[in-house]
MARVOPA-430844 format. One line per field, with one value per residue (C-alpha): x, y, z; residue number from 0; residue in three letters. Coordinates in steps of 0.1 Angstrom, whole numbers, plus 5000, padded with zeros to 4 digits. Example, Ala and Ser with C-alpha at 12.3 -4.5 7.8 and 13.67 -1.06 7.14 Angstrom:
BEGIN
c1 c(5123; 5137) .
c2 c(4955; 4989) .
c3 c(5078; 5071) .
pos c(0; 1) .
code c(ALA; SER) .
***
This chain:
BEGIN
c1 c(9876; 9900; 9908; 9920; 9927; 9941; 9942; 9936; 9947; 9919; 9913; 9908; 9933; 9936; 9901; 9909; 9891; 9886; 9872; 9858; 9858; 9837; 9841; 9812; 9832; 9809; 9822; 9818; 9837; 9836; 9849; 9861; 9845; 9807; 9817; 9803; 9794; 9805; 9805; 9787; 9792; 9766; 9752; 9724; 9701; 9724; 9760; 9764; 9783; 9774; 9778; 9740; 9753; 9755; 9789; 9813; 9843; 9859; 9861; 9867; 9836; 9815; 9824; 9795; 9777; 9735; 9725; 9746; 9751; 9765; 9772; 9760; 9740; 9744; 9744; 9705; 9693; 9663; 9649; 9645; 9620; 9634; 9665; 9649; 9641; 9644; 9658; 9656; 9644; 9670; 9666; 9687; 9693; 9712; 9722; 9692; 9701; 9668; 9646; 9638; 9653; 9683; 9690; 9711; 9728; 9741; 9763; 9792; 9775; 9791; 9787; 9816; 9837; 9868; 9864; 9889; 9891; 9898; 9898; 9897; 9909; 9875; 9860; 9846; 9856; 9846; 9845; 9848; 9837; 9841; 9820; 9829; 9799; 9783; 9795; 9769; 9749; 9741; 9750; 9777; 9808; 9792; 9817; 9801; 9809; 9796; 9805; 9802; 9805; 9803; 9797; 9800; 9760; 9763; 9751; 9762; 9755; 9759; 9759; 9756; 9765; 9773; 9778; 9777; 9790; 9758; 9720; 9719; 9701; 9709; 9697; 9716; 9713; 9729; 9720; 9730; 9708; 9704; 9700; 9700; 9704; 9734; 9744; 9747; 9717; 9694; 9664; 9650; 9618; 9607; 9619; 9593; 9595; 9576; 9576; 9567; 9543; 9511; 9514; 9534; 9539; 9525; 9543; 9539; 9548; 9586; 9589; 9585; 9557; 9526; 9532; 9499; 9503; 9483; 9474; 9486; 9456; 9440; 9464; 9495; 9516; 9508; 9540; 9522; 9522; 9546; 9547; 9573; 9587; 9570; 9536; 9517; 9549; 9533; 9496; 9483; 9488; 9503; 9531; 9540; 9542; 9557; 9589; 9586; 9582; 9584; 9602; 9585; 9592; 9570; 9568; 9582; 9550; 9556; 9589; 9601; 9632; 9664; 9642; 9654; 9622; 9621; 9619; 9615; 9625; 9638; 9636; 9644; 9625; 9646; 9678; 9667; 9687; 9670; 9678; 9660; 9666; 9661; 9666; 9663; 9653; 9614; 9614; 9625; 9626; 9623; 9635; 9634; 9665; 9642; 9667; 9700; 9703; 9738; 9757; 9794; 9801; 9797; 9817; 9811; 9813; 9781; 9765; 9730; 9698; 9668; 9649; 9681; 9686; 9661; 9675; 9660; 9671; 9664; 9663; 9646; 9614; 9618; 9614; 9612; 9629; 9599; 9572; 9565; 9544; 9573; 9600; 9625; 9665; 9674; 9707; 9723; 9752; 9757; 9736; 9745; 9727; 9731; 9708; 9711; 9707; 9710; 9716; 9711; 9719; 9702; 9687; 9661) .
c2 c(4013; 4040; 4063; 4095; 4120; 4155; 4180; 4220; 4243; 4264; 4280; 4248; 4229; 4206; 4197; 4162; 4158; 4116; 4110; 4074; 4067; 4032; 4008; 4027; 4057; 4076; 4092; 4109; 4133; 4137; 4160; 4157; 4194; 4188; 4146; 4162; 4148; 4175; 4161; 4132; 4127; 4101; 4096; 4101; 4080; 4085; 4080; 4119; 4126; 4154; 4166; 4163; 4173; 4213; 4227; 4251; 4261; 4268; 4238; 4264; 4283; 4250; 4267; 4280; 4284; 4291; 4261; 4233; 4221; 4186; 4184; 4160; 4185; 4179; 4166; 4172; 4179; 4203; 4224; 4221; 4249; 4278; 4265; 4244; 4207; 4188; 4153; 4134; 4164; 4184; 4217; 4224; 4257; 4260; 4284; 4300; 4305; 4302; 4323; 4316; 4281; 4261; 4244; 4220; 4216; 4252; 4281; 4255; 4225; 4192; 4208; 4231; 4209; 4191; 4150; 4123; 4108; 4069; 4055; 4020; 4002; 3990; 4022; 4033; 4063; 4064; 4101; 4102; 4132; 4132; 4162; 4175; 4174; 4206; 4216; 4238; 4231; 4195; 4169; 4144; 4134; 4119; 4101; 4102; 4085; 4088; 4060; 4062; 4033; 4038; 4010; 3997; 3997; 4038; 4030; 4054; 4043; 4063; 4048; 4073; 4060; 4080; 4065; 4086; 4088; 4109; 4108; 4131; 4135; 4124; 4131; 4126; 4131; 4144; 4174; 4170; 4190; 4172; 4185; 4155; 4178; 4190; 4213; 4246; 4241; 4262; 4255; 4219; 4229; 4206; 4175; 4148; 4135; 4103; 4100; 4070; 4092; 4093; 4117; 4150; 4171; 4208; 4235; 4266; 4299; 4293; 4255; 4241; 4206; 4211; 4175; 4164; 4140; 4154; 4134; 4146; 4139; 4166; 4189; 4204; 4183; 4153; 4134; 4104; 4101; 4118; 4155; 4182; 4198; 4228; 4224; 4232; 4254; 4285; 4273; 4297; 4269; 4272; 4251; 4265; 4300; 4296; 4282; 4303; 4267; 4230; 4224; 4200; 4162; 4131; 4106; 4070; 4046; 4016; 4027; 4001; 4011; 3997; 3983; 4000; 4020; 4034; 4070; 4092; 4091; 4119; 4118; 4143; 4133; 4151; 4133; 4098; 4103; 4092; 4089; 4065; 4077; 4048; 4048; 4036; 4070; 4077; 4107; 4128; 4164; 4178; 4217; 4231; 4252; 4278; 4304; 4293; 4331; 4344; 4309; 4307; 4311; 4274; 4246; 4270; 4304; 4319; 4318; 4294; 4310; 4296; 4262; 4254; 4223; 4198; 4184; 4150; 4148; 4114; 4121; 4115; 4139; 4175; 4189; 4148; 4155; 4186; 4155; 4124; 4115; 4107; 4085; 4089; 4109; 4102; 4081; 4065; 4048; 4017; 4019; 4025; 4053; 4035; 4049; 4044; 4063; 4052; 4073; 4049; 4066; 4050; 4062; 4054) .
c3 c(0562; 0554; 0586; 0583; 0614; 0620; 0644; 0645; 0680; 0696; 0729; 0750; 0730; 0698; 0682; 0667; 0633; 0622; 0585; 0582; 0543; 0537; 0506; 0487; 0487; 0512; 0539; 0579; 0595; 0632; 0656; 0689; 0699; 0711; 0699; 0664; 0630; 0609; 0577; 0558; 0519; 0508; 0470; 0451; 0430; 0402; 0425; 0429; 0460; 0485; 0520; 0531; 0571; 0579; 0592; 0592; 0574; 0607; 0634; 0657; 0652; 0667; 0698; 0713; 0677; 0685; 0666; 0682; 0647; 0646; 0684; 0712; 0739; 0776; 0803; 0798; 0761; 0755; 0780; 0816; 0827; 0845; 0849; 0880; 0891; 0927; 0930; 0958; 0978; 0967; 0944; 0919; 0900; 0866; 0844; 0821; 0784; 0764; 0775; 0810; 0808; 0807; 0768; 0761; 0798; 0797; 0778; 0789; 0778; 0764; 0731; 0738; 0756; 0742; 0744; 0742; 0713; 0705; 0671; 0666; 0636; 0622; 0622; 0654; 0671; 0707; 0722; 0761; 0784; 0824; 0840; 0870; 0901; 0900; 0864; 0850; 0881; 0877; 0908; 0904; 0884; 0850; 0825; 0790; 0758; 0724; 0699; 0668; 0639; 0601; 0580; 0541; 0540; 0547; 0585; 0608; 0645; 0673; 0711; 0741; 0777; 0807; 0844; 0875; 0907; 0925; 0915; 0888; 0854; 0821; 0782; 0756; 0714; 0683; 0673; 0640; 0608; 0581; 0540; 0517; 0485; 0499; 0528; 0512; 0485; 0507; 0525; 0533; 0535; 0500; 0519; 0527; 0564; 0577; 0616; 0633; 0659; 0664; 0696; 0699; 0733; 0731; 0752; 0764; 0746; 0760; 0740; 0775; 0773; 0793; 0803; 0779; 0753; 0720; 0688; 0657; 0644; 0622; 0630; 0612; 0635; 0617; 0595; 0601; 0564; 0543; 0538; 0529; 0560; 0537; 0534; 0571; 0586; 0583; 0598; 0623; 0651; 0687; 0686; 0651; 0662; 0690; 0675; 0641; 0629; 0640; 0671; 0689; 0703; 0691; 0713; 0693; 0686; 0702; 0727; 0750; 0770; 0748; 0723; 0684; 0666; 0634; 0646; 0611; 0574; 0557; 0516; 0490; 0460; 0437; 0438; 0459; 0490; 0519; 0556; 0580; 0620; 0645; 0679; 0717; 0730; 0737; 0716; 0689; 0688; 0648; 0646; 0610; 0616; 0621; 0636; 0612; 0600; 0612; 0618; 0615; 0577; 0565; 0542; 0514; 0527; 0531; 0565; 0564; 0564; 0583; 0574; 0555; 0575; 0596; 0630; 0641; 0673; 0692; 0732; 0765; 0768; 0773; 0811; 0822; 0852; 0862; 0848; 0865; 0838; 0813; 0813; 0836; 0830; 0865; 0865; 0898; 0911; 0899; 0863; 0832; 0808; 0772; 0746; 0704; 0671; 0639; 0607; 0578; 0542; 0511; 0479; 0452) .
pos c(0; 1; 2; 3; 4; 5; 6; 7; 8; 9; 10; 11; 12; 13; 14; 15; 16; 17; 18; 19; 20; 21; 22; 23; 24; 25; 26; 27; 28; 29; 30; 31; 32; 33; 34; 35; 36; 37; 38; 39; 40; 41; 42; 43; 44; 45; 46; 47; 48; 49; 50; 51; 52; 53; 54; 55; 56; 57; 58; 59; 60; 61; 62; 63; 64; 65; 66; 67; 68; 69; 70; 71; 72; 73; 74; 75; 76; 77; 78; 79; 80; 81; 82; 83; 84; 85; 86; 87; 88; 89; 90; 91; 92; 93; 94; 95; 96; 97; 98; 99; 100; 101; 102; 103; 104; 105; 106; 107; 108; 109; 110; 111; 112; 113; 114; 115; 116; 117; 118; 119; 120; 121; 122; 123; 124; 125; 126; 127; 128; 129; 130; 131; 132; 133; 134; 135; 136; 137; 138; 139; 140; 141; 142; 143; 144; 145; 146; 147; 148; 149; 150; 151; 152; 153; 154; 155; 156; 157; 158; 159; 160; 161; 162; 163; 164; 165; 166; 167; 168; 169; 170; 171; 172; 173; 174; 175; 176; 177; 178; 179; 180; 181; 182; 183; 184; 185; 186; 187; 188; 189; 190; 191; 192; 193; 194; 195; 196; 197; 198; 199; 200; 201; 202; 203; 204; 205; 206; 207; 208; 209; 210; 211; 212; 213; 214; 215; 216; 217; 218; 219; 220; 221; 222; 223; 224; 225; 226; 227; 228; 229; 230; 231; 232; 233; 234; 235; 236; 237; 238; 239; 240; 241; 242; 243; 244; 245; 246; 247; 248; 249; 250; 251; 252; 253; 254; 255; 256; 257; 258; 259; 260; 261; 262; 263; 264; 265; 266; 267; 268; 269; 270; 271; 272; 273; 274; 275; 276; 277; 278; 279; 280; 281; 282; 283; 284; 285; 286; 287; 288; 289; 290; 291; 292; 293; 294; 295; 296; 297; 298; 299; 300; 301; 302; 303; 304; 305; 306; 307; 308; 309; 310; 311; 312; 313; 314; 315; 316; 317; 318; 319; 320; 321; 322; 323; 324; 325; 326; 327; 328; 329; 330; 331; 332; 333; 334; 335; 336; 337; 338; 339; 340; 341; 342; 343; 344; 345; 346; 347) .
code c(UNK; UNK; UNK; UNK; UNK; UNK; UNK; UNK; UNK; UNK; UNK; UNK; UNK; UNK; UNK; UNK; UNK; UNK; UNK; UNK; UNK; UNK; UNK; UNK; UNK; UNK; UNK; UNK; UNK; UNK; UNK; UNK; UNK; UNK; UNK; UNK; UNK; UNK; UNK; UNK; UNK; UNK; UNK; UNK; UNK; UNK; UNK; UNK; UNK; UNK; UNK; UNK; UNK; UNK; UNK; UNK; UNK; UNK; UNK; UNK; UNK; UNK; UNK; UNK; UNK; UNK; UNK; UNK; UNK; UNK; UNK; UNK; UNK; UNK; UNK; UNK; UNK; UNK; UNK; UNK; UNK; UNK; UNK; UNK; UNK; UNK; UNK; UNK; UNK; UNK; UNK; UNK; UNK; UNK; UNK; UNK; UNK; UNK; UNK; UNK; UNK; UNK; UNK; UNK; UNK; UNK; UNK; UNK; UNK; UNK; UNK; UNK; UNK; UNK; UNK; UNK; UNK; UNK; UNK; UNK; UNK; UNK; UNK; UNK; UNK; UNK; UNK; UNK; UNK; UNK; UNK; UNK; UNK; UNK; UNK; UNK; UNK; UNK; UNK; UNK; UNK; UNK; UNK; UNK; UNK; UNK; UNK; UNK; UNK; UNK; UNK; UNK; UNK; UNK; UNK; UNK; UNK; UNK; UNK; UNK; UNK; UNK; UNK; UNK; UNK; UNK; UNK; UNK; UNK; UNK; UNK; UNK; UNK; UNK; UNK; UNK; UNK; UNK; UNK; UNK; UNK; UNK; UNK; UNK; UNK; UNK; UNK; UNK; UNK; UNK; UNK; UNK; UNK; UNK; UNK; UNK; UNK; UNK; UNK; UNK; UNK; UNK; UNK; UNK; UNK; UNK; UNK; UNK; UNK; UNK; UNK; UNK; UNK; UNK; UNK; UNK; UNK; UNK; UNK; UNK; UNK; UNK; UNK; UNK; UNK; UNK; UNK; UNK; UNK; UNK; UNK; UNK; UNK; UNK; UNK; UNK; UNK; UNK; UNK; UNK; UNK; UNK; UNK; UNK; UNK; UNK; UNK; UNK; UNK; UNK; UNK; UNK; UNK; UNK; UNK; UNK; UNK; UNK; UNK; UNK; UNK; UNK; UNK; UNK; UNK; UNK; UNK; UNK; UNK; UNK; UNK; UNK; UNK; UNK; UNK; UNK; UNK; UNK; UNK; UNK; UNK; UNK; UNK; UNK; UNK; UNK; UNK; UNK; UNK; UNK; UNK; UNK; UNK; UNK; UNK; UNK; UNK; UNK; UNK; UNK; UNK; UNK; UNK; UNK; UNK; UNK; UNK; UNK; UNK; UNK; UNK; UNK; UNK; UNK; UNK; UNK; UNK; UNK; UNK; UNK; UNK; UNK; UNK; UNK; UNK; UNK; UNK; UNK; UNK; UNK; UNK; UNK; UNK; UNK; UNK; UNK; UNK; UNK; UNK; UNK; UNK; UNK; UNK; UNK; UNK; UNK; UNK; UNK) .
***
């Protein structure tokens, strides 16, 4: 594994930039702002290589960028409704950046923050975090870590873990969007997805779940089969409005705490690539990109437009912590949050 690192100054100090270049030739770049991926060059059916991962030409504009691109969210992914939630009899109140709720743990999230970075010889680079106890709101200091590992076989395997010192609450993912013709070739909207769901969770006209558990079933939710991200976005259906296009979580078929599940396939039938997304977590939350327009300028120099990239984003449930009903985020003394994603790259 060829390892290659540099370093560029910003406001909060040195982003630290590792390239992991396997024996295929393919390659990930990841960034110590937000513990991002934000690069990965993997071929076609014929050996093409292209960036399929969308960035920007500037590591310094992943500061505080609207789409998260690349970036690992926290200390609590998604949304948490008006900002609000009690644990163990105690309210909490955090800060409200979407609407009337709190995205993404906050305008000062982990996705802005600076981790440590360790790089390890056989290719894993292991970003570490420590947020302080009422940072953005949210009790107790949390250490987090985000591993990632790319292999020879075009694996890239990301492990999240976070301890705490204080009952507090915990959802990590990558938030990482995906276009496996290549990151500037415009919108992703002819790619074929496949989930491995056969229940998604509606919300209210804020992308906040009702707590219900709806079959996909009939409805334009449905990627229980494969179908082009295209084909039902514009359907006059509530969840589809609401977010100007998908933006929903599917709840995993089969989820067993720290068991692996195939979560979704990505494919572009043009050019072969395809990506299979597994994972540990109970859900995963697909957004179309459906509010890209006015990015940072990206890799190529032109600022994305919307739907030009699909985020798969493997997590706990949105709003757990406000619904007993779904599996829990609450983390205490003494455990250990460790949850898995898998990226796997192949083509036919």
């Amino acid at each position: 594994m060829k390892i290659e690192k540099s370093t560029v100054a910003s406001q909060k100090g040195d982003i630290t930039l590792v390239t992991l270049t396997n024996a295929k030739g393919a390659k990930v770049t990841l960034c110590s702002l937000g513990a991002g991926i934000v690069g990965v060059e993997v071929p076609d059916r014929n050996g093409v290589m292209a960036d399929v991962v969308l960035g920007y030409a500037d590591v310094k504009d992943y500061y505080y960028d609207g789409p998260c691109a690349g970036k690992v969210p926290g200390r609590c992914a998604n949304r948490i409704a008006r900002g609000l939630f009690t644990l163990d009899g105690k309210g909490y109140s955090l800060a409200i950046n979407n609407g009337p709720n709190a995205l993404h743990g906050g305008p000062e999230g982990f996705q802005n923050q600076i981790w440590d970075t360790e790089v390890c010889d056989c290719g894993v680079v292991k970003f570490t975090y420590k947020a302080a106890d009422g940072e953005e709101g949210y009790p107790g200091n949390l250490v987090a870590t985000a591993a990632y590992e790319w292999t020879d076989d075009c694996e890239l395997k990301l492990v999240l873990s976070a301890e705490t010192d204080a009952p507090t609450v915990v959802n990590l993912t990558n938030h990482a969007y995906f276009n496996l013709a290549g990151h500037n070739s415009g919108s992703v909207l002819n790619h074929k997805l496949t989930l491995n769901a056969h229940l998604f969770l509606p919300t209210d006209d804020t992308l906040i779940p009702t707590g219900d558990l709806v079959s996909v079933k009939g409805t334009p939710m449905d990627f229980t089969e494969p179908k082009t991200l295209g084909q039902d976005i514009k359907a006059d259906y509530p969840a589809l409005v609401y977010g100007k296009g998908y933006d929903n979580c599917y709840v995993i078929n089969g989820w067993n705490a720290g068991q692996m599940r195939l979560a979704a396939v990505l494919e572009d039938t043009e050019n072969g690539r395809v990506l299979e997304v597994s994972t540990t977590q109970p859900g995963v939350q697909i957004y179309t990109g459906n509010w890209l327009a006015g990015c940072p300028v990206n890799k190529a120099g032109r600022s994305y437009d919307d739907y030009d990239g699909v985020a798969i984003e493997c997590q706990g449930l949105p709003d757990s912590i406000n619904k007993p009903q779904f599996p829990s985020v609450v983390l205490r003394p003494g455990e250990k949050y460790s949850e898995i994603i898998s990226f796997k790259f192949t083509n036919k």
